[in-house]
Biopython code that builds the backbone (N, CA, C, O; Angstrom):
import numpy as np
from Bio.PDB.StructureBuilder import StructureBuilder

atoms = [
    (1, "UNK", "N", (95.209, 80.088, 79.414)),
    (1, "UNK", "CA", (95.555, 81.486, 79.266)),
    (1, "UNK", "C", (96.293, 81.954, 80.525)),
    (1, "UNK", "O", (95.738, 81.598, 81.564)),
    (2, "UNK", "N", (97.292, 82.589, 80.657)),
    (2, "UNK", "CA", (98.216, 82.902, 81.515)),
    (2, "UNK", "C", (97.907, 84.236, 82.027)),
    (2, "UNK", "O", (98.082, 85.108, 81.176)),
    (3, "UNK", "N", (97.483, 84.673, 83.210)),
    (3, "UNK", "CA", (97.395, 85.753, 83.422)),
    (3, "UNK", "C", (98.292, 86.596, 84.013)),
    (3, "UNK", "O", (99.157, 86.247, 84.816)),
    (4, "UNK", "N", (97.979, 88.308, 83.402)),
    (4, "UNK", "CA", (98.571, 89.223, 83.967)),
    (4, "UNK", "C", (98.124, 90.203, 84.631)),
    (4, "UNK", "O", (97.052, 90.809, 84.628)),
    (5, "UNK", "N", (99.615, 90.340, 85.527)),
    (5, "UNK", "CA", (99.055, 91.810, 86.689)),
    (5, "UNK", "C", (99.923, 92.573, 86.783)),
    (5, "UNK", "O", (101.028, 92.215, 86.376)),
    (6, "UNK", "N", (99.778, 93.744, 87.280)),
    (6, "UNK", "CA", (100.477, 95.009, 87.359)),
    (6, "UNK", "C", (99.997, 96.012, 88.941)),
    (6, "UNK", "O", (98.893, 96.389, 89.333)),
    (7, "UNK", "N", (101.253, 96.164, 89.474)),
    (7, "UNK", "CA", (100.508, 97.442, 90.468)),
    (7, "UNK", "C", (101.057, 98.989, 89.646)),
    (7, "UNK", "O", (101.714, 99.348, 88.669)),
    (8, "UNK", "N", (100.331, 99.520, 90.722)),
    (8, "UNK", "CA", (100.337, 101.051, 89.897)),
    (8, "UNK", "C", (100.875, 101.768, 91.186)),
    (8, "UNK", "O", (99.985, 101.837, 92.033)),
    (9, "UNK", "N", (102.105, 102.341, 91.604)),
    (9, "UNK", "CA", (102.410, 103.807, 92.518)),
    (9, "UNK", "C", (101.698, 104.723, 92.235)),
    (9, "UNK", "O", (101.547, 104.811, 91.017)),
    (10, "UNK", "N", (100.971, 105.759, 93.032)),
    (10, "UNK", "CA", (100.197, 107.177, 92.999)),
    (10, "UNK", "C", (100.749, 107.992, 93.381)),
    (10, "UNK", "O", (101.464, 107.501, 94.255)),
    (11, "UNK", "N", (100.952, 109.143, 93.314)),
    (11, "UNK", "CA", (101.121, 110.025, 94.244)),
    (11, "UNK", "C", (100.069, 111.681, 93.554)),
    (11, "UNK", "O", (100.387, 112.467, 92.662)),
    (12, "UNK", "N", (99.119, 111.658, 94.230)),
    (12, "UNK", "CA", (98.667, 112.921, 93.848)),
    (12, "UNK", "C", (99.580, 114.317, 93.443)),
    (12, "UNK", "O", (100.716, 114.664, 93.768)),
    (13, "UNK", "N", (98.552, 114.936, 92.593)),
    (13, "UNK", "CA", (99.387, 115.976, 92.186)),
    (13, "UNK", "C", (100.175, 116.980, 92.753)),
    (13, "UNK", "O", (101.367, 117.260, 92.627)),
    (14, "UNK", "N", (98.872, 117.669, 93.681)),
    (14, "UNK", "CA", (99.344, 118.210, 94.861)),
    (14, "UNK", "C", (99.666, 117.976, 96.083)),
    (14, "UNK", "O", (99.256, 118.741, 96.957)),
    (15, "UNK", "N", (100.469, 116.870, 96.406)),
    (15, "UNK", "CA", (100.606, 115.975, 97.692)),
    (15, "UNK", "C", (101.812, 116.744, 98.584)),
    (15, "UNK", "O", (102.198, 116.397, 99.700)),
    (16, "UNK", "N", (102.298, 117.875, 97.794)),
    (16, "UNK", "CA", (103.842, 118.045, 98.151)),
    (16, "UNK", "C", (104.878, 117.817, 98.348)),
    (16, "UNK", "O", (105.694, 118.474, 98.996)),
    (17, "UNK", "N", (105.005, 116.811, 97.798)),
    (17, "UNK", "CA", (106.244, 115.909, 97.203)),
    (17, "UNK", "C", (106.559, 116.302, 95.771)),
    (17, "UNK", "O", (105.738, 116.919, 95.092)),
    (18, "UNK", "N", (107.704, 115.956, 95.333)),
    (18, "UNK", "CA", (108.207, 116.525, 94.212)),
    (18, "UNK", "C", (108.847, 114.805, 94.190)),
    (18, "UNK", "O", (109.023, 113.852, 94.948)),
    (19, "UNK", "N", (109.050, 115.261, 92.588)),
    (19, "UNK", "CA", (109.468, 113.578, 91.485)),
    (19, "UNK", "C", (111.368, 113.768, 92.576)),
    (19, "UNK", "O", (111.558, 112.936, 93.463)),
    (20, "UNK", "N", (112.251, 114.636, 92.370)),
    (20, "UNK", "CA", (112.839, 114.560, 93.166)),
    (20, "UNK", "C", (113.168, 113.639, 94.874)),
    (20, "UNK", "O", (114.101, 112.946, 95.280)),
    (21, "UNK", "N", (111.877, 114.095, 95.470)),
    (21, "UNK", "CA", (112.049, 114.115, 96.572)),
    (21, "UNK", "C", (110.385, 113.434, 97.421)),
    (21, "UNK", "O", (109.711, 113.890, 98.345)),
    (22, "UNK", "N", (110.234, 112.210, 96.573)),
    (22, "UNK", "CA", (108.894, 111.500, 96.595)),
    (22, "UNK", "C", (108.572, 111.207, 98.323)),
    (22, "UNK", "O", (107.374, 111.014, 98.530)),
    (23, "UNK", "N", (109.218, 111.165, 99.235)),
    (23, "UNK", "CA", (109.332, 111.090, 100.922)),
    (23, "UNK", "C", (108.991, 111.933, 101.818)),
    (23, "UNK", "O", (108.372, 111.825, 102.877)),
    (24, "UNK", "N", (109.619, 113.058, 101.100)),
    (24, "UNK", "CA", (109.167, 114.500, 102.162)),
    (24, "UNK", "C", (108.296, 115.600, 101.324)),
    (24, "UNK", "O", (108.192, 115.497, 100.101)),
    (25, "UNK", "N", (107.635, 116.731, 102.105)),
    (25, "UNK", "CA", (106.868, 117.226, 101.834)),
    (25, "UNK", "C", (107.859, 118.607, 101.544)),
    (25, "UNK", "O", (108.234, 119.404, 102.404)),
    (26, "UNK", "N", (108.224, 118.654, 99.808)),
    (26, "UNK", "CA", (108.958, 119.897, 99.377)),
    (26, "UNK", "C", (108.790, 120.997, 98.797)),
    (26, "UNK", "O", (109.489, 121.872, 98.286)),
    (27, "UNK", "N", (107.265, 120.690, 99.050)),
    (27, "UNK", "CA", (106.237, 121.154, 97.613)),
    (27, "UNK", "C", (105.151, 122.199, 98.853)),
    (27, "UNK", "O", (103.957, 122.145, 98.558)),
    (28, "UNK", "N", (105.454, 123.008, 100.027)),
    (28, "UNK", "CA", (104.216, 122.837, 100.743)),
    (28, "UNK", "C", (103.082, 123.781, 99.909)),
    (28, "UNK", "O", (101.907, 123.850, 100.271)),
    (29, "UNK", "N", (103.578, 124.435, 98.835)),
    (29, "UNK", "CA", (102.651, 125.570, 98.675)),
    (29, "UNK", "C", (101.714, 124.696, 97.333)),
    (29, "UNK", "O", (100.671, 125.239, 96.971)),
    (30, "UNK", "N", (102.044, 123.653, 96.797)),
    (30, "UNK", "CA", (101.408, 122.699, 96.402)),
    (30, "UNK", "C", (100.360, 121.985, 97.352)),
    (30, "UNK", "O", (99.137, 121.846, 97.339)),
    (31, "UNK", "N", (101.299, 121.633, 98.101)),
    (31, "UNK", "CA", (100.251, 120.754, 99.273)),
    (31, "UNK", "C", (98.991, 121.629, 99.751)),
    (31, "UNK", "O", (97.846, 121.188, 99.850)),
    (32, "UNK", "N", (99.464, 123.166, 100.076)),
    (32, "UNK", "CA", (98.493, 124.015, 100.441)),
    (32, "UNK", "C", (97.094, 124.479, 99.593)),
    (32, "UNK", "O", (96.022, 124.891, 100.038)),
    (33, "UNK", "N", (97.530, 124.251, 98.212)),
    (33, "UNK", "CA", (96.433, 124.274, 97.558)),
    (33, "UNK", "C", (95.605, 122.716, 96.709)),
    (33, "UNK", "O", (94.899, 122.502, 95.723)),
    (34, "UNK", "N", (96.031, 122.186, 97.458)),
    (34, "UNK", "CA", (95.500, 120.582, 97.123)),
    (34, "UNK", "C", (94.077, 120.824, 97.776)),
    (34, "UNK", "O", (93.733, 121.396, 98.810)),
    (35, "UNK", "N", (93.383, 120.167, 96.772)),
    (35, "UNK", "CA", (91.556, 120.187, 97.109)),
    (35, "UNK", "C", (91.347, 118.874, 96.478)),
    (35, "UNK", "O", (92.130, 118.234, 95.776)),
    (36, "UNK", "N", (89.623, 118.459, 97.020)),
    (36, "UNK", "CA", (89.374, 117.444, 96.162)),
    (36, "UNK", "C", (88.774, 117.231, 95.105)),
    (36, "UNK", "O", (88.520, 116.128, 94.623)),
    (37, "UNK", "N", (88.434, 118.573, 94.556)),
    (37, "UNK", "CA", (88.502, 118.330, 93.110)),
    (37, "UNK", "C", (89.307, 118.583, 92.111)),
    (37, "UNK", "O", (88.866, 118.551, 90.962)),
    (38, "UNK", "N", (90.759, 118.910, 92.395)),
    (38, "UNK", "CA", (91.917, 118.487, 91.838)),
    (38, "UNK", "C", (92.249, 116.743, 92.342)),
    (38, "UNK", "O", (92.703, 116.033, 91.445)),
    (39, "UNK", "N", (92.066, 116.193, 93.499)),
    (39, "UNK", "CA", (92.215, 114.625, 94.086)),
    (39, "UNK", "C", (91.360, 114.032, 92.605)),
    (39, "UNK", "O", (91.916, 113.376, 91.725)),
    (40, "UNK", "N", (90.169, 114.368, 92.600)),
    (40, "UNK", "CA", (89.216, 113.858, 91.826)),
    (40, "UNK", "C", (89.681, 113.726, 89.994)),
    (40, "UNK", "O", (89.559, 112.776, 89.221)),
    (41, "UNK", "N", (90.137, 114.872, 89.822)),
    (41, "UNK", "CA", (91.019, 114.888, 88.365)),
    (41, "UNK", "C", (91.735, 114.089, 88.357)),
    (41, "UNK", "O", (91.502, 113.212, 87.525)),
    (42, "UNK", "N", (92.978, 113.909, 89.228)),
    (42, "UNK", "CA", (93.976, 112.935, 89.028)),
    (42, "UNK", "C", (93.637, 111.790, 88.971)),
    (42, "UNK", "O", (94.085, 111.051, 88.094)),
    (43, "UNK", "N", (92.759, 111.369, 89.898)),
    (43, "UNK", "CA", (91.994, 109.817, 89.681)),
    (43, "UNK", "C", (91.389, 109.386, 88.334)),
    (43, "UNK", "O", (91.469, 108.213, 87.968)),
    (44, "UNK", "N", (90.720, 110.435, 87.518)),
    (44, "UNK", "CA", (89.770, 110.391, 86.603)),
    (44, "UNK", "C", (90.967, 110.332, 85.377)),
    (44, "UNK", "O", (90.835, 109.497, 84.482)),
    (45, "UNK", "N", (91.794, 110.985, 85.381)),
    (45, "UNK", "CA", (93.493, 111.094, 84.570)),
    (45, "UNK", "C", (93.920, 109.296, 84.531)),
    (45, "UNK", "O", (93.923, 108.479, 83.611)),
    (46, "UNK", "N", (94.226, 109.204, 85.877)),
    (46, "UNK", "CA", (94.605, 107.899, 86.554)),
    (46, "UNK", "C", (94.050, 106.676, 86.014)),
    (46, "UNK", "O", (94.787, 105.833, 85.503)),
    (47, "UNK", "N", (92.385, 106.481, 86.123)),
    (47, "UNK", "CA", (91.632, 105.615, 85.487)),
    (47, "UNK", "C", (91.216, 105.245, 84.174)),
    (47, "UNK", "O", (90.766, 104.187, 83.736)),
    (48, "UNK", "N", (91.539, 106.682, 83.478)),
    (48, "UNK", "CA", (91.493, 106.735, 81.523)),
    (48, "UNK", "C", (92.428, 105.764, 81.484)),
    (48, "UNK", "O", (92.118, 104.653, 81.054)),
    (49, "UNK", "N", (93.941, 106.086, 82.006)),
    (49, "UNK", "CA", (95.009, 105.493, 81.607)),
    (49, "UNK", "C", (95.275, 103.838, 81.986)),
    (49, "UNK", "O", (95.932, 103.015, 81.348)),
    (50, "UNK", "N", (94.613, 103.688, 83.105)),
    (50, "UNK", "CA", (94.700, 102.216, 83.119)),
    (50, "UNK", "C", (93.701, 101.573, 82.673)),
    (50, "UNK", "O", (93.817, 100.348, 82.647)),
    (51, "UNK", "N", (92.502, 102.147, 82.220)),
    (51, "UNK", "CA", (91.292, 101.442, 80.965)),
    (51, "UNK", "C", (92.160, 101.181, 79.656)),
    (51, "UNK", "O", (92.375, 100.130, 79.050)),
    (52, "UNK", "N", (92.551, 102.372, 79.439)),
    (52, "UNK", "CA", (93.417, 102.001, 78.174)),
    (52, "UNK", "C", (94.362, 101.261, 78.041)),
    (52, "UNK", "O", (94.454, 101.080, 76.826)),
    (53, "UNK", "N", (95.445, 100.490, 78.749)),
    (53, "UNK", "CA", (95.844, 100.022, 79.709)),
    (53, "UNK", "C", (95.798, 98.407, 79.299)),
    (53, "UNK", "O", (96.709, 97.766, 78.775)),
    (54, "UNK", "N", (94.460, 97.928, 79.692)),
    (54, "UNK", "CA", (93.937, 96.941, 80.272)),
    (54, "UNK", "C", (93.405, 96.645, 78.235)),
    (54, "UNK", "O", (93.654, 95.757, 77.419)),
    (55, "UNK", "N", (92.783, 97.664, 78.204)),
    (55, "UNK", "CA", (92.119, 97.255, 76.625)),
    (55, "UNK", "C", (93.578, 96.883, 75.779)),
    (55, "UNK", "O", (93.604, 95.972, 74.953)),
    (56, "UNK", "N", (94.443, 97.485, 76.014)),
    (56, "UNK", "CA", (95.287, 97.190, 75.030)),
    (56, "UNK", "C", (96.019, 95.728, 75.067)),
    (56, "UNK", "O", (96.417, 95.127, 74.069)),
    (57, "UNK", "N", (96.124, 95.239, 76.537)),
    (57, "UNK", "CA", (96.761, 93.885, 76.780)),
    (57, "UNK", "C", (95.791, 92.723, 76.801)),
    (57, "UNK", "O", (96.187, 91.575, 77.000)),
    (58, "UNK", "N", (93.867, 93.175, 76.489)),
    (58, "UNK", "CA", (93.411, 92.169, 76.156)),
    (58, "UNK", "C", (93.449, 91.878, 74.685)),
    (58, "UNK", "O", (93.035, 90.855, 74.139)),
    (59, "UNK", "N", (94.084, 93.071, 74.043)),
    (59, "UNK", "CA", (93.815, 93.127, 72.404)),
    (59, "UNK", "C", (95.293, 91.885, 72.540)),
    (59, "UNK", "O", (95.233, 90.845, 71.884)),
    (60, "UNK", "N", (95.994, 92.052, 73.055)),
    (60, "UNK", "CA", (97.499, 91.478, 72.808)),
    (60, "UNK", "C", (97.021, 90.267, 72.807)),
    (60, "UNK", "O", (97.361, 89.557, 71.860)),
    (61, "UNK", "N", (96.255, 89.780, 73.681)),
    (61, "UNK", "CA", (96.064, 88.357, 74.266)),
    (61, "UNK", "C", (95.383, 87.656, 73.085)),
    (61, "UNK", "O", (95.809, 86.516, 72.897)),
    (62, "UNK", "N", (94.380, 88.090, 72.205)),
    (62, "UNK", "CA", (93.318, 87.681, 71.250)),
    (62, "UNK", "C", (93.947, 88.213, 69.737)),
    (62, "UNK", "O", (93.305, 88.029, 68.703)),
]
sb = StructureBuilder()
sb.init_structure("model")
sb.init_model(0)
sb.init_chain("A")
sb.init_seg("    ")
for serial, (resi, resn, name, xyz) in enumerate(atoms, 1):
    if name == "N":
        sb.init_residue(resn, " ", resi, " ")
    sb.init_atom(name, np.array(xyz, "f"), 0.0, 1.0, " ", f" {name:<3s}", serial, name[0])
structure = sb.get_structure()
């Protein structure tokens, strides 16, 4: 069986960066209201999607 891998880029929601401008901080009034339980959402967002992810490429395999 041949295995597969994948990395994943992050960038939090409120990090202050914009899809634009992923380097600098363009977003500060984003950045300013970044907490960690918005950090905590995105992760929990983040982790649905790569469970689902993972289930779907063992279904491929079998």
């Amino acid at each position: 069986m041949q295995k597969q891998a994948f990395s994943v880029k992050f960038n939090f929601s409120h990090n202050g960066t914009t899809v634009e401008d992923p380097e600098n901080f363009a977003d500060l009034e984003a950045f300013g209201n970044n907490n960690y339980s918005k950090e905590l959402s995105d992760l929990g967002v983040l982790s649905t999607i790569l469970l689902k992810i993972q289930k779907l490429m063992i279904r491929k395999l079998f």
